[in-house]
C-alpha positions in Angstrom: 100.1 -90.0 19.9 97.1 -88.6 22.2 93.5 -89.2 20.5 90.2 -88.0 22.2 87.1 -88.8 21.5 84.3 -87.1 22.9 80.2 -87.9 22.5 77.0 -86.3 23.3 75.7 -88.9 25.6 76.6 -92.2 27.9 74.3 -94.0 25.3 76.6 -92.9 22.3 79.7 -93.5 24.0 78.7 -97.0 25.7 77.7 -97.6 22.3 80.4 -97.0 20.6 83.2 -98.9 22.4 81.1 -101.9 22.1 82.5 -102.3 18.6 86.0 -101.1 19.5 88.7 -102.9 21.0 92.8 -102.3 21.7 92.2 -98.6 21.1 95.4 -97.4 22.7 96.0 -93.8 24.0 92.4 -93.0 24.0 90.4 -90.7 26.1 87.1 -90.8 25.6 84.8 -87.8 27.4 81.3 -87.5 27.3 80.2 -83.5 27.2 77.0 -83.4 27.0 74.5 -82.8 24.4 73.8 -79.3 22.9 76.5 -76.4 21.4 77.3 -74.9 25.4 78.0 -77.9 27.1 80.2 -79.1 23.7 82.3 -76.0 23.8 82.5 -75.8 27.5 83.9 -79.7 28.0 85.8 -79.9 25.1 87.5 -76.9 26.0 88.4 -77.4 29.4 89.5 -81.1 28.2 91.9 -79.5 25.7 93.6 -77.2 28.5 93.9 -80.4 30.7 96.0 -82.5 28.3 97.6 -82.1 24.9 96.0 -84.0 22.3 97.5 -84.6 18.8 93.5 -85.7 17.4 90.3 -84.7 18.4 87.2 -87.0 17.2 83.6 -86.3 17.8 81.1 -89.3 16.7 77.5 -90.4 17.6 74.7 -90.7 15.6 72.7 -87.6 13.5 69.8 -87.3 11.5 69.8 -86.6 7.6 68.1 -84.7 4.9 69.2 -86.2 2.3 67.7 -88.4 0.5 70.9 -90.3 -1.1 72.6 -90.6 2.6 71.2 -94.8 3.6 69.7 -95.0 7.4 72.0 -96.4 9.3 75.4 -95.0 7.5 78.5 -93.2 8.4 79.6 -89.9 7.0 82.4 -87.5 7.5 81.5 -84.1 8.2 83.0 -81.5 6.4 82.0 -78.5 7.2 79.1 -76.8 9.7 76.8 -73.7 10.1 74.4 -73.0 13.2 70.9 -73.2 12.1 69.2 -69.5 12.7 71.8 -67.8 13.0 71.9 -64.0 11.1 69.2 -61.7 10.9 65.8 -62.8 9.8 63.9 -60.3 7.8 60.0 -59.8 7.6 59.5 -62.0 5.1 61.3 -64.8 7.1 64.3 -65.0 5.3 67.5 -65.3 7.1 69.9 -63.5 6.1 74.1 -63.9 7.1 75.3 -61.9 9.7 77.6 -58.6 8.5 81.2 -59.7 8.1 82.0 -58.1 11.9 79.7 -60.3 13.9 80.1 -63.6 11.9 81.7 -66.2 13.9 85.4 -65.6 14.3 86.4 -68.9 13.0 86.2 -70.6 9.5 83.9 -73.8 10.5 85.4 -76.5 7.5 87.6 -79.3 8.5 91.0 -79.3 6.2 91.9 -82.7 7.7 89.7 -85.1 5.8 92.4 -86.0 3.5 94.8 -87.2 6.0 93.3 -90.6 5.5 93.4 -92.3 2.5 90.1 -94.5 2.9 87.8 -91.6 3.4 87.4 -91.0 -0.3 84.9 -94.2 -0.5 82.9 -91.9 3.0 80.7 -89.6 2.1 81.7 -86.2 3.0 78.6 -83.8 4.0 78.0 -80.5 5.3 76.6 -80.3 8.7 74.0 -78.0 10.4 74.3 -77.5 14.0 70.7 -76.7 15.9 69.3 -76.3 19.1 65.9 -76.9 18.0 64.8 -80.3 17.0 61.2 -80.2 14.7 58.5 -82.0 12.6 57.1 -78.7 11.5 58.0 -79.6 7.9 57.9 -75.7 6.8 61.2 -75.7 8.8 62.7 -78.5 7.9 62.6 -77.6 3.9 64.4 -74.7 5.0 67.1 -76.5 6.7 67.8 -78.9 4.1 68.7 -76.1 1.7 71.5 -75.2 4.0 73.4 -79.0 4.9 73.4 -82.6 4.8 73.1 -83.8 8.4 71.8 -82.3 11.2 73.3 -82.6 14.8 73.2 -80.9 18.1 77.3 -80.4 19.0 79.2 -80.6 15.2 79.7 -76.3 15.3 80.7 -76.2 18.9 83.1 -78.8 18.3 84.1 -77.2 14.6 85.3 -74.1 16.5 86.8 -75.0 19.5 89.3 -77.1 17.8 89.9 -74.7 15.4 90.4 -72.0 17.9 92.4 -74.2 19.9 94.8 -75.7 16.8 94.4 -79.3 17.3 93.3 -81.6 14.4 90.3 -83.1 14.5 87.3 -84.9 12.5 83.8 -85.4 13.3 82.0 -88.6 12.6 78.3 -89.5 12.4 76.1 -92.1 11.8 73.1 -91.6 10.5 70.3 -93.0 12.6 67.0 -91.0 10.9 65.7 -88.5 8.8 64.9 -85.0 10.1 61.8 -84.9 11.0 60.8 -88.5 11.9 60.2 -88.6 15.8 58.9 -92.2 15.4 62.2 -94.4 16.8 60.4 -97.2 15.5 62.0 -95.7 12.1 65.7 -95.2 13.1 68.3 -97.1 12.8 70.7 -96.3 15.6 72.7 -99.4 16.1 73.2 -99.6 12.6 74.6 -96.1 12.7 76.8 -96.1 16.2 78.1 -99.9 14.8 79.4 -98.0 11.2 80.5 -94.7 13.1 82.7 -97.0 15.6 83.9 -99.2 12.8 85.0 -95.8 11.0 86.6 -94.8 14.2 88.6 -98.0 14.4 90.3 -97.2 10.7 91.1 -93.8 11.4 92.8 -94.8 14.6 94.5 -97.9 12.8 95.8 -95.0 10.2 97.0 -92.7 13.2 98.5 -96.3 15.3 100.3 -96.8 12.0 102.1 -93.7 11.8 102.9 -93.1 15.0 106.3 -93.2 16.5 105.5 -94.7 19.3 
């Protein structure tokens, strides 16, 4: 069995496979941060190789206030932040059915493993913006969970392309808070890896090979 794993950054990935060890038939890819470079690697890394999984982890901030600094979640479904038609009173409204994005952005593959029902599952919101203006993030929180940079570029190009796949965060900070001082990224990338390692364990286990 082929897994990938693809990151944002060298820090995320480096990271990562600190905590990991005898991962075998693993690729790990590093795209880039942001939805274009996402779609752009993951895709051409797709069309290179057959891959039976598709995981995308690293860290990601949170709105909520029941998700603990420093955990992992399992996302379960995206949306791109801004994306519609925003009327005059600032509202955004969805697009009309014929120029919503061709693709149904919720992963069906969550319950393939057994010890994700003690992870929480979230909804993710994909933006290209990151911002303290507090007006903005109220109105982000009443749309998801998490917030990350890549999750909807990687939602649809594994669901355009067929292959199964899961996307993994830890949460390193709250929207909003710019101060570092405040994160807890080690704690996050350490839990994120660690909930790599089971789900690859899971796949190990059932694999032929």
């Amino acid at each position: 069995m082929q897994i990938l794993v693809v990151v944002a950054t060298d820090f995320e990935l480096n990271a990562v496979k600190k905590y990991l060890t005898n991962l075998a038939n693993v690729d790990f890819a590093v795209t880039g941060v942001g939805m274009l470079p996402t779609a752009y690697a993951l895709t051409r890394l797709l069309a290179q190789k057959k891959y039976e999984w598709v995981f995308n982890v690293g860290i990601a901030g949170t709105f909520s206030a029941e998700i603990l600094l420093g955990e992992a979640v399992v996302i379960a479904c995206e949306t791109v932040a801004e994306s519609g038609i925003e009327n005059t009173e600032g509202t955004v409204e969805s697009f009309p059915k014929n120029l919503q994005i061709d693709a149904d952005l919720r992963c069906p593959y969550i319950n393939d493993f057994s010890f994700l029902q003690n992870v929480k599952k979230v909804n993710g919101l994909t933006v290209n913006l990151l911002t303290e203006n507090a007006e903005r993030v109220v109105q982000r929180k009443l749309l998801a969970d998490v917030e990350t940079m890549e999750g909807a570029a990687f939602f649809y190009v594994c669901v355009k392309e067929n292959v199964k796949f899961l996307q993994l965060r830890g949460i390193s900070n709250r929207v909003g808070e710019r101060d570092k001082a405040q994160w807890k990224t080690q704690e996050a990338l350490e839990n994120v890896a660690n909930l790599l390692a089971y789900c690859h364990s899971a796949l190990d286990a059932e694999s032929p090979d």
